[in-house]
C-alpha positions in Angstrom: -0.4 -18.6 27.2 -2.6 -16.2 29.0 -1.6 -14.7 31.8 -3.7 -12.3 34.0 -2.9 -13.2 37.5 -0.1 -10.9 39.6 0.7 -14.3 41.6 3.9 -16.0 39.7 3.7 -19.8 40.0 6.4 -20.9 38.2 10.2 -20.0 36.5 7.9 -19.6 33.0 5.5 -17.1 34.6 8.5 -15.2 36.2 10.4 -15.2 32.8 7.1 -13.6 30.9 7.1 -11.0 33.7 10.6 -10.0 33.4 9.7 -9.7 29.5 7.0 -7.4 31.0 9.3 -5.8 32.4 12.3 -5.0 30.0 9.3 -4.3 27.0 8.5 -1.6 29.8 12.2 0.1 30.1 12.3 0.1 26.6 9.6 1.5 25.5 9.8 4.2 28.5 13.4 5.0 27.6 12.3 5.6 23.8 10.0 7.8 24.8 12.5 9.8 27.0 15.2 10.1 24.3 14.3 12.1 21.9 13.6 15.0 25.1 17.0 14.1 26.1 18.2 15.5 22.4 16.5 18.3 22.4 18.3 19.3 25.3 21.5 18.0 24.5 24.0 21.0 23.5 26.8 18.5 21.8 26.5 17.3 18.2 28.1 14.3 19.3 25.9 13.5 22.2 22.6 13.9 19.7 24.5 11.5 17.4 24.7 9.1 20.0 21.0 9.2 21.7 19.1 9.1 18.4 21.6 5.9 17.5 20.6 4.4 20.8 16.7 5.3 19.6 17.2 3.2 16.5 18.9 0.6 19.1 16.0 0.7 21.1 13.4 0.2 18.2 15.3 -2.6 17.3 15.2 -4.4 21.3 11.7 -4.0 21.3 11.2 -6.0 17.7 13.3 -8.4 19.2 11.1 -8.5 22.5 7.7 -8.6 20.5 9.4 -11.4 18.5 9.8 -13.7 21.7 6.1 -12.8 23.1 5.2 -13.8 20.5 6.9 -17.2 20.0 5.8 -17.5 24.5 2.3 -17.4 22.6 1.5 -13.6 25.3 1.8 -10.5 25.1 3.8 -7.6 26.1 0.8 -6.0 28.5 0.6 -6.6 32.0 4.0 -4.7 33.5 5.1 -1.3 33.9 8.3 -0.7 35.2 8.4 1.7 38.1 11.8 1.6 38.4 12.5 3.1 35.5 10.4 5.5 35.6 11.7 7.0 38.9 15.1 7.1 37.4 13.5 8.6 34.1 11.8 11.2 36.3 14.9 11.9 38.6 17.3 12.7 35.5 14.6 15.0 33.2 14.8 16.8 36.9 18.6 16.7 37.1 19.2 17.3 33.8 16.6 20.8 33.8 17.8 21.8 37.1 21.5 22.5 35.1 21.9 25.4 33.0 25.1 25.3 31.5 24.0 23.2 28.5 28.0 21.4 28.7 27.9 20.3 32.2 23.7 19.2 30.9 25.8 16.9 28.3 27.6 15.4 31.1 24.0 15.1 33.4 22.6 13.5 30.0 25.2 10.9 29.5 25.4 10.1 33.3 21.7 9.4 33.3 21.7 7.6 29.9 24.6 5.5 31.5 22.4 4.6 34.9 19.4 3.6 32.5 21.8 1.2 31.0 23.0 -0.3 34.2 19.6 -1.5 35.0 18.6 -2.3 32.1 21.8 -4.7 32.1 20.5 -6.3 34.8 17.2 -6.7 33.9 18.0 -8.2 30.6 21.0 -10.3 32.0 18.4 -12.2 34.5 15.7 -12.2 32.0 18.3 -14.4 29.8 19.5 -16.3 32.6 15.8 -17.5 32.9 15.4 -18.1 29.3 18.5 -20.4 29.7 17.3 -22.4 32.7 13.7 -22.9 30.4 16.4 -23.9 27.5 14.7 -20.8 25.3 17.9 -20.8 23.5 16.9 -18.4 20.5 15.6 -16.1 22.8 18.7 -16.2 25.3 20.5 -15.4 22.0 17.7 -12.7 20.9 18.5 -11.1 24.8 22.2 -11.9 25.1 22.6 -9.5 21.3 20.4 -6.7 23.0 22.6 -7.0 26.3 26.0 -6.9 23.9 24.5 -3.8 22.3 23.6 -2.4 25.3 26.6 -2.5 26.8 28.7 -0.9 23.1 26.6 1.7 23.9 27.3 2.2 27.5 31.0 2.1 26.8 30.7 4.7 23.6 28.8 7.0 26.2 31.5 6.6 29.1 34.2 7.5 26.2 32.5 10.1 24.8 32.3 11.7 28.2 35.5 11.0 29.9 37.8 12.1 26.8 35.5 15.1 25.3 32.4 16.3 26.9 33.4 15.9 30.9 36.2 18.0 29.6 34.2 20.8 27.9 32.1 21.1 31.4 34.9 21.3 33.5 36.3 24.5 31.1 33.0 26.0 31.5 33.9 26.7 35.4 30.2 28.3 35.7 29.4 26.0 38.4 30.8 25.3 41.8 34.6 25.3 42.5 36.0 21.9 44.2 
């Protein structure tokens, strides 16, 4: 199928776009994270974003796999969204100097990246259910699952170790 137009006509058109749209994140976020290790301070925090790389390699095979069984391809959308948030935590994340509250910033942004991209893939496997795509839903619904290991690794790593190592720091403002 070919598609060139910006005007969706149908659910089919609107599911390719919201492909578009999640090959976008993805390939946007894999690009951030390695940046986002170099500036991470914890061993443990590296471990984690390089794992999510590897994760993220893996969702876009999967993605390229279904554009390619739609008979399109993955050009044709970049998500903006993303890229603001991208943009707004490399700036949150440089404004810190105390590289253990910047392990914190990381993981908070890495976790609001997830959120949307959640969404985005929940919806985009909503539609491949309603166009009975039922390999892809299942393609989508393991990226979402990993997705969402991930998100809950990050929140634990933060809440039991690294949220604790910023708060002894104490270089930053008193509540």
């Amino acid at each position: 199928m070919a598609y060139d137009s910006k005007e969706i006509f149908d659910l089919k058109y609107l599911y390719v776009e919201c492909l578009r749209e999640v090959y976008s994140a993805e390939t946007q976020i894999l690009w951030w994270l390695p940046k986002l290790v170099d500036y991470a301070a914890s061993e443990e925090v590296k471990v984690l974003l390089n794992e999510q790389s590897r994760q993220a390699e893996e969702h876009l095979r999967r993605l390229l796999w279904i554009f390619d069984e739609v008979g399109t391809t993955s050009r044709g959308w970049h998500s903006n969204g993303v890229q603001g948030l991208l943009e707004d935590a490399q700036a949150f994340v440089l404004f810190i100097k105390d590289p253990l509250v910047q392990d914190a910033a990381i993981i908070a942004s890495v976790r609001k990246l997830h959120n949307v991209k959640a969404s985005a893939y929940s919806s985009t496997r909503a539609f491949a259910r309603s166009l009975e795509c039922w390999e892809h839903a299942a393609r989508l619904k393991q990226t979402l699952v990993e997705a969402q290991q991930m998100d809950e690794r990050l929140a634990e790593l933060a809440e039991k170790t690294i949220n604790l190592r910023a708060l002894s720091s104490r270089t930053g403002y008193l509540l």
